[in-house]
MDAnalysis code that builds the backbone (N, CA, C; Angstrom):
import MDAnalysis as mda
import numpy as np

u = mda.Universe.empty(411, n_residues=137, atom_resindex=np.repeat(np.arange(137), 3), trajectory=True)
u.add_TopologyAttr("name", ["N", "CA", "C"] * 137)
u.add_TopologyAttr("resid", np.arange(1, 138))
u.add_TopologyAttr("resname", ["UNK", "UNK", "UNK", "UNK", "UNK", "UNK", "UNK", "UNK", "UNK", "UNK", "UNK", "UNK", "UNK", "UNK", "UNK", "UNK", "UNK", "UNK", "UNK", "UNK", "UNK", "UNK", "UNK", "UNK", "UNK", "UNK", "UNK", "UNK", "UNK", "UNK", "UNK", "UNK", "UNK", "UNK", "UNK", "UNK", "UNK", "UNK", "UNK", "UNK", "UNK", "UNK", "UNK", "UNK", "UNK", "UNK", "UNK", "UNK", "UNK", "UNK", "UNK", "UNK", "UNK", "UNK", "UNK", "UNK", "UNK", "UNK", "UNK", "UNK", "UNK", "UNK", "UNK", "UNK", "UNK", "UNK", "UNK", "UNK", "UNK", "UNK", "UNK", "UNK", "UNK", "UNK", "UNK", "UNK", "UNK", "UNK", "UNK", "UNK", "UNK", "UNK", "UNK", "UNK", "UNK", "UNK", "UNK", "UNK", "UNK", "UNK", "UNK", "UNK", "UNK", "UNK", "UNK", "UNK", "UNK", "UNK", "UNK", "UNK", "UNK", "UNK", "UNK", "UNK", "UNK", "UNK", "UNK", "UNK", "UNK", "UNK", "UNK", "UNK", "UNK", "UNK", "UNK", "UNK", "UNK", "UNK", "UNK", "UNK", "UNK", "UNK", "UNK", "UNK", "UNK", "UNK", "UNK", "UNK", "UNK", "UNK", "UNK", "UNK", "UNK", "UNK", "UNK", "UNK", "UNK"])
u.atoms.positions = np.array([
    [-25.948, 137.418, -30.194],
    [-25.722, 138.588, -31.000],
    [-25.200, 138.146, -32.362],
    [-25.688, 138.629, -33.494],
    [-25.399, 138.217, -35.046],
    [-24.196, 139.146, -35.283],
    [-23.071, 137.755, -36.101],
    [-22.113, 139.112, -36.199],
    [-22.535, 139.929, -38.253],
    [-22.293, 140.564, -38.069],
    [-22.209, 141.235, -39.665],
    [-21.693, 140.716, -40.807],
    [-22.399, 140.293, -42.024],
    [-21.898, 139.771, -42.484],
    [-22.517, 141.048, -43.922],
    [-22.657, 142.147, -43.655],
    [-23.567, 143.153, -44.518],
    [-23.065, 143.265, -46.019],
    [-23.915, 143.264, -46.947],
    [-23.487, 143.200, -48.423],
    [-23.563, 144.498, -48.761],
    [-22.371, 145.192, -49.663],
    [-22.976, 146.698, -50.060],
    [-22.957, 146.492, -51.649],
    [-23.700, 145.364, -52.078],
    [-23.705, 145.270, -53.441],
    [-25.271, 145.412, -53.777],
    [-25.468, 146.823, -54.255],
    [-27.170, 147.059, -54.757],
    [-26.920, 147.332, -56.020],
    [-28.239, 147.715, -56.526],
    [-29.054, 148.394, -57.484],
    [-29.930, 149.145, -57.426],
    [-30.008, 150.187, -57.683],
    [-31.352, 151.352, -57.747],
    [-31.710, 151.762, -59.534],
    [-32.343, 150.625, -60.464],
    [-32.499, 151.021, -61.507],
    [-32.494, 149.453, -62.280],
    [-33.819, 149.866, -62.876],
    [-34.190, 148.826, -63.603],
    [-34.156, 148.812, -65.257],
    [-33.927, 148.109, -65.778],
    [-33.695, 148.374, -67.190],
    [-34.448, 147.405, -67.968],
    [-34.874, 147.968, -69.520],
    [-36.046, 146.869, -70.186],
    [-35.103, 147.225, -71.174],
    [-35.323, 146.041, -72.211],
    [-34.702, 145.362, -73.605],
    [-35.646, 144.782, -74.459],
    [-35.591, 144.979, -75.219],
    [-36.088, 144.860, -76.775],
    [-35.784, 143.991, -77.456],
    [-36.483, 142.893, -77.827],
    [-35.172, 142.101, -79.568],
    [-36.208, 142.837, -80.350],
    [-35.811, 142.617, -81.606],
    [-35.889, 143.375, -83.138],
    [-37.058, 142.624, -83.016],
    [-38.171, 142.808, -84.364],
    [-38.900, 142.714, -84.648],
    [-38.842, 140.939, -84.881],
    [-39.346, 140.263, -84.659],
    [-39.818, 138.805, -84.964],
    [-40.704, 138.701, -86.235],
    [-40.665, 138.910, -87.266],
    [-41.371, 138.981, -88.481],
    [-41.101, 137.771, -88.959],
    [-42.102, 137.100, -89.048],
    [-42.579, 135.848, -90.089],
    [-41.021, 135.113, -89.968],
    [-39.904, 134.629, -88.766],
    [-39.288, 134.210, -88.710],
    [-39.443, 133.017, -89.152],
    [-37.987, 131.972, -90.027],
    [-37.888, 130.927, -90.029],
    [-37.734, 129.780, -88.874],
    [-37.549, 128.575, -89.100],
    [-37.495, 128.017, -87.537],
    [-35.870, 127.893, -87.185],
    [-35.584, 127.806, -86.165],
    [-34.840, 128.164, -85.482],
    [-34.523, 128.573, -84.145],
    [-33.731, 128.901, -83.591],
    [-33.027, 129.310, -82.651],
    [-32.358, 130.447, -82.235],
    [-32.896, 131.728, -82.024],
    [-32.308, 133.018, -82.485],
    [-31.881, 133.521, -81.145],
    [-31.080, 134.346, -81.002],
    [-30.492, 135.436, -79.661],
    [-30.985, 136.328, -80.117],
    [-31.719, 137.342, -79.171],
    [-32.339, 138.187, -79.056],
    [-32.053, 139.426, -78.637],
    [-31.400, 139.220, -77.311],
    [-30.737, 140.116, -75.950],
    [-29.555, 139.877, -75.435],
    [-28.570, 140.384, -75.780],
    [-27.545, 140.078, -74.630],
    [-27.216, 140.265, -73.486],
    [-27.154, 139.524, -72.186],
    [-27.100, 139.568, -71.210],
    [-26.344, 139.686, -69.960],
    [-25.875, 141.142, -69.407],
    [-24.616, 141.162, -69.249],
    [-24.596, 140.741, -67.984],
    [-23.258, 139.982, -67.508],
    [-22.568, 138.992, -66.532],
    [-23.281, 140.050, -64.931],
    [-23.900, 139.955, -63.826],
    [-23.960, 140.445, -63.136],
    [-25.487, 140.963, -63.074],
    [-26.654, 140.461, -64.080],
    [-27.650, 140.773, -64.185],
    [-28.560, 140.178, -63.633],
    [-29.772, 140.052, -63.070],
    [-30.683, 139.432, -62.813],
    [-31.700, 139.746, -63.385],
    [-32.030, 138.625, -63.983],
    [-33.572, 138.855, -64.786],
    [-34.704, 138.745, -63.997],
    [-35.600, 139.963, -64.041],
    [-37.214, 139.926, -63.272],
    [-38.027, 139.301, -63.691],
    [-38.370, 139.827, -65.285],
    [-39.167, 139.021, -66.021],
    [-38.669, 138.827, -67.693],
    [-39.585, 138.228, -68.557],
    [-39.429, 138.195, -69.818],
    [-40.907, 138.101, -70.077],
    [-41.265, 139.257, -71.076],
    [-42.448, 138.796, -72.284],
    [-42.600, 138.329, -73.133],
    [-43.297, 137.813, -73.788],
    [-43.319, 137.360, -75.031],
    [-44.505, 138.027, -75.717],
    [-44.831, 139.226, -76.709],
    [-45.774, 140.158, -77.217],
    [-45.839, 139.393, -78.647],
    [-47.039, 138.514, -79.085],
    [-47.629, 138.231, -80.147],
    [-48.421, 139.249, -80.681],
    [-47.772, 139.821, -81.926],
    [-49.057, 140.465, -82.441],
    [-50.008, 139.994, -84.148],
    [-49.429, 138.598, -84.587],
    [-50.046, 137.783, -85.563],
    [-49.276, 136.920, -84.858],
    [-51.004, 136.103, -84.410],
    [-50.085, 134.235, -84.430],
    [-49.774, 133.329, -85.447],
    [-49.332, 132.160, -84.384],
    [-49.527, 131.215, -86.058],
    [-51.301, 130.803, -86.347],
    [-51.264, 130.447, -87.419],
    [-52.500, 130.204, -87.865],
    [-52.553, 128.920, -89.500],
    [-53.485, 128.501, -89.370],
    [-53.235, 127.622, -90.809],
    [-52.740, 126.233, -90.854],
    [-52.877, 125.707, -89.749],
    [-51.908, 124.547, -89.163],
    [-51.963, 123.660, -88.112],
    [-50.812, 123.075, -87.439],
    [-50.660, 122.720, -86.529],
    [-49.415, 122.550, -86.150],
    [-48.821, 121.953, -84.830],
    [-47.492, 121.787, -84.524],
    [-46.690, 122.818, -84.449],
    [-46.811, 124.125, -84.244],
    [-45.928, 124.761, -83.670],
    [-45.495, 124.701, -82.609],
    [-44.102, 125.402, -82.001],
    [-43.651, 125.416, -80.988],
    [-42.939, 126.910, -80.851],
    [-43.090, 127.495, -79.878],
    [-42.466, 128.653, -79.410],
    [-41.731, 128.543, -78.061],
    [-40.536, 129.285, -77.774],
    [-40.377, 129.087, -76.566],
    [-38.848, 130.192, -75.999],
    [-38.566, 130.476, -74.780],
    [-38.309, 131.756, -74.628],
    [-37.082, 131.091, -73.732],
    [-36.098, 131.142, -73.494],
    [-34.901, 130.954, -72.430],
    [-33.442, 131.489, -72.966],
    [-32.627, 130.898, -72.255],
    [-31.130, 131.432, -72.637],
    [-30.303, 130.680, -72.930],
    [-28.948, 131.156, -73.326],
    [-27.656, 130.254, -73.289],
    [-26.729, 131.235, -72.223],
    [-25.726, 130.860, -72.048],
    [-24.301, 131.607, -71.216],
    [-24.940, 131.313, -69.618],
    [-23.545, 132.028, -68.721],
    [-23.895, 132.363, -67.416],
    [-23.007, 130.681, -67.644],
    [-22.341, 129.632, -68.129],
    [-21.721, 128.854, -67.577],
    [-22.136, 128.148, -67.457],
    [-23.656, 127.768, -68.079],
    [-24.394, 126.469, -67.865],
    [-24.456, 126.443, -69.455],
    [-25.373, 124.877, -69.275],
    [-26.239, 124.238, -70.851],
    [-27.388, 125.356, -70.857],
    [-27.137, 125.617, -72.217],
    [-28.514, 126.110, -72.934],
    [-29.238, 126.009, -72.266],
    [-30.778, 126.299, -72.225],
    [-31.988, 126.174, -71.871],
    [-32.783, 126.686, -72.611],
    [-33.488, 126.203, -73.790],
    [-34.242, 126.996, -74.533],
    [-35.357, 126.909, -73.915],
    [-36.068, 126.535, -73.162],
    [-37.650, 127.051, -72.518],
    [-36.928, 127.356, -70.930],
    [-35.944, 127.951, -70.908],
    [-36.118, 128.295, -69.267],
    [-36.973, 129.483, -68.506],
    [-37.460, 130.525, -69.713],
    [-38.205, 131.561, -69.111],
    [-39.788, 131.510, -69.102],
    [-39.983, 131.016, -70.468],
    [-41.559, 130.440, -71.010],
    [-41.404, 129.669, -72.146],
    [-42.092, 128.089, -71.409],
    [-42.511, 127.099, -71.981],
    [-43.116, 127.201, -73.364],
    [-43.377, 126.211, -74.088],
    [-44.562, 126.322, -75.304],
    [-45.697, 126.466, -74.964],
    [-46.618, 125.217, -73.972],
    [-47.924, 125.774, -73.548],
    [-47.919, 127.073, -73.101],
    [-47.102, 127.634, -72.376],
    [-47.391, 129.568, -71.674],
    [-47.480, 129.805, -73.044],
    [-46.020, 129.645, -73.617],
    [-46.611, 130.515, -75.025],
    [-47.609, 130.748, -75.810],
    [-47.826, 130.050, -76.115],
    [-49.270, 129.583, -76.904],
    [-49.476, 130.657, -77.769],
    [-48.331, 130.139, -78.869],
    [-48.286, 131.028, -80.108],
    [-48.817, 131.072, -81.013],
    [-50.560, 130.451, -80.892],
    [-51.470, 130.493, -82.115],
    [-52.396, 131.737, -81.120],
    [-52.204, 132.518, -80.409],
    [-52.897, 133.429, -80.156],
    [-51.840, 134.627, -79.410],
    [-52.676, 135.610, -80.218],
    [-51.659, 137.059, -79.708],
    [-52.126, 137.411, -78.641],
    [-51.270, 138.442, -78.049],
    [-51.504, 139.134, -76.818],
    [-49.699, 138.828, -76.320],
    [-50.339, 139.281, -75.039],
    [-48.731, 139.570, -74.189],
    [-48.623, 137.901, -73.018],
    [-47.452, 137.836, -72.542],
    [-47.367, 136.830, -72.086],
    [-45.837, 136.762, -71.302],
    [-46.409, 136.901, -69.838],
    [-45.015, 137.516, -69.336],
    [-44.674, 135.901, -68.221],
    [-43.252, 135.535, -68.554],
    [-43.017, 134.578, -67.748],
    [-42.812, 134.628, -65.979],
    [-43.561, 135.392, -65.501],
    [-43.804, 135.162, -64.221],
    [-45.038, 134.591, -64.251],
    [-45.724, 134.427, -65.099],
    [-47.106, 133.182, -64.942],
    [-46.869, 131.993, -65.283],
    [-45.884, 131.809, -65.834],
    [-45.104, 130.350, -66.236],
    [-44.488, 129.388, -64.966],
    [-44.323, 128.288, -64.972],
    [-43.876, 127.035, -64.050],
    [-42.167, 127.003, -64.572],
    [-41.543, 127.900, -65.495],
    [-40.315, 127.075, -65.894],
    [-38.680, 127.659, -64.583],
    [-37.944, 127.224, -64.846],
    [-36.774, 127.090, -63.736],
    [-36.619, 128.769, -63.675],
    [-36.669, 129.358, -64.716],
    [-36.191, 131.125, -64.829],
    [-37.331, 132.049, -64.537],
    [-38.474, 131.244, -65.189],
    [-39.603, 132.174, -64.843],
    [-39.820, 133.045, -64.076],
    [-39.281, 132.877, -62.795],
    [-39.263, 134.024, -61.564],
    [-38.456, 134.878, -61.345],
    [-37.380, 134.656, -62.388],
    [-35.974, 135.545, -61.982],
    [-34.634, 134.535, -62.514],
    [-33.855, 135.037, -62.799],
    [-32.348, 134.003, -62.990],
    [-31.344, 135.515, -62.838],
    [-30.690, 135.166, -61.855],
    [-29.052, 135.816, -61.907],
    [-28.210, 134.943, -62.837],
    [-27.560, 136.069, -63.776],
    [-26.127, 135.480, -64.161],
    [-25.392, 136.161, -63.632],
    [-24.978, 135.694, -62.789],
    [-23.423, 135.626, -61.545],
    [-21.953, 135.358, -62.226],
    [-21.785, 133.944, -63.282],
    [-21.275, 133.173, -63.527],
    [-20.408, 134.050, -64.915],
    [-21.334, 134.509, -65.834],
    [-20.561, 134.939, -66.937],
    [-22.038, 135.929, -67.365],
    [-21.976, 136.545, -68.905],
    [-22.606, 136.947, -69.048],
    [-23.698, 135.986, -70.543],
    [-25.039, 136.232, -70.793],
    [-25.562, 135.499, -71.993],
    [-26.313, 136.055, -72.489],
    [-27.233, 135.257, -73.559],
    [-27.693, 135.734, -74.265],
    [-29.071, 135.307, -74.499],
    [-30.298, 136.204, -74.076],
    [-32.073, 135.544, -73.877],
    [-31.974, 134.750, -75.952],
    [-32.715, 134.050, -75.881],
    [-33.094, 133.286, -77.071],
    [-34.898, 132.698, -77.380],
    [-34.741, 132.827, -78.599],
    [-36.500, 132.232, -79.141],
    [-36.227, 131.319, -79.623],
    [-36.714, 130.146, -79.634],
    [-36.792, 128.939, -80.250],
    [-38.048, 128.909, -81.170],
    [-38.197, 128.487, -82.661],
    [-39.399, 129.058, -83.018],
    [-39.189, 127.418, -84.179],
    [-40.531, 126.958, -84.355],
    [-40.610, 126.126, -85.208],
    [-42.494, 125.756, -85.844],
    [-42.217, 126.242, -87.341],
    [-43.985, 126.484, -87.379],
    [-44.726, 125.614, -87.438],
    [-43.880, 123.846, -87.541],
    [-45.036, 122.960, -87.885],
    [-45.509, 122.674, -89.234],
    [-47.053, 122.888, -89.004],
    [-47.370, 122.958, -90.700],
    [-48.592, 124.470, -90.295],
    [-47.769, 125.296, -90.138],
    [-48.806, 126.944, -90.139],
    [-48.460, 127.353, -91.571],
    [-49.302, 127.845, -91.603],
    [-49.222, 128.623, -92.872],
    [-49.095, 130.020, -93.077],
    [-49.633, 130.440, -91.445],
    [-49.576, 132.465, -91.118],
    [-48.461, 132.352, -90.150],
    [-47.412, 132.591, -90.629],
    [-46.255, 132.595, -88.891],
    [-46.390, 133.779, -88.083],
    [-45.649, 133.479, -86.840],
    [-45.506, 134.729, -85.869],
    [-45.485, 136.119, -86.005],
    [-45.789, 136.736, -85.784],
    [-45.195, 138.151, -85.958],
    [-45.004, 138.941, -84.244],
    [-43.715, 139.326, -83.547],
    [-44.127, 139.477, -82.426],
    [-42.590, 140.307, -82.057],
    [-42.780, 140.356, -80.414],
    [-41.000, 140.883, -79.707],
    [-41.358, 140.306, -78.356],
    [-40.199, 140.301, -77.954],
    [-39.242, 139.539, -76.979],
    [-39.029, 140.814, -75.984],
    [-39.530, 141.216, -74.303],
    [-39.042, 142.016, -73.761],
    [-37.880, 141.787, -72.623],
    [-37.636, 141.958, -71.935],
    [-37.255, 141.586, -70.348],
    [-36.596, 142.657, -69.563],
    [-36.846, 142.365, -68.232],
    [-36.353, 143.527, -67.709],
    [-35.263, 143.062, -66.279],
    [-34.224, 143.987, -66.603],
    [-33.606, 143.470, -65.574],
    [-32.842, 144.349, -64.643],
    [-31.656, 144.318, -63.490],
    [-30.956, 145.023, -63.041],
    [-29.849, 144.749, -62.959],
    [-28.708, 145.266, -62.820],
    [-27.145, 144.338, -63.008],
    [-26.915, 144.804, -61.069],
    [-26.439, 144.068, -60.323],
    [-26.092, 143.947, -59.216],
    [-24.496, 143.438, -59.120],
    [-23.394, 144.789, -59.235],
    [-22.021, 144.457, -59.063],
    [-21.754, 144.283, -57.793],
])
């Protein structure tokens, strides 16, 4: 006989987030979303709507800081998923990276981030950052 060990910690409600507009950003390292302590992330998009173009060597890439660990700037979607010389949508559950499937922050709360660097493009990004998540106290 199993004894009980029953959790009454749910969620009934899912929530989506927005960063601001990504317009012809410089390179860098930007926070996007803040992420509050007790959340679990489902997914993250990445919505190109002008890629780069004119060039080569860009890099795009989608992860976090906080929750009590090192950074991770590609923990949600890589550069190849990204593949920011062509628009469209691009949601990191088709991605291989450690978050791609989900990440709880348990630990503290953080903040989703873009890593963006154009190379030698000459047309930069134009795009937004979604994700959706639930907080589980």
């Amino acid at each position: 006989m199993a004894t009980d060990f029953l959790s009454v910690m749910s969620a009934d409600n899912i929530r989506f987030a927005r960063s601001k507009t990504l317009y012809e950003k410089a390179d860098g390292t930007y926070n996007l979303i803040n992420i509050p302590k007790f959340a679990f992330v489902t997914a993250v998009w990445l919505i190109i709507t002008q890629a780069y173009a004119g060039g080569a060597g860009d890099t795009c890439t989608v992860g976090f800081t906080g929750n009590g660990e090192t950074a991770d700037p590609d923990g949600f979607i890589d550069d190849t998923f990204a593949a920011a010389t062509s628009t469209g949508v691009k949601c990191s559950n088709g991605d291989a990276q450690p978050a791609s499937s989900g990440k709880w922050f348990n630990t503290a709360g953080g903040q989703l981030t873009i890593t963006l660097a154009k190379g030698t493009q000459t047309t930069l990004m134009i795009g937004h950052v979604v994700m959706a998540y639930t907080t589980l106290h």
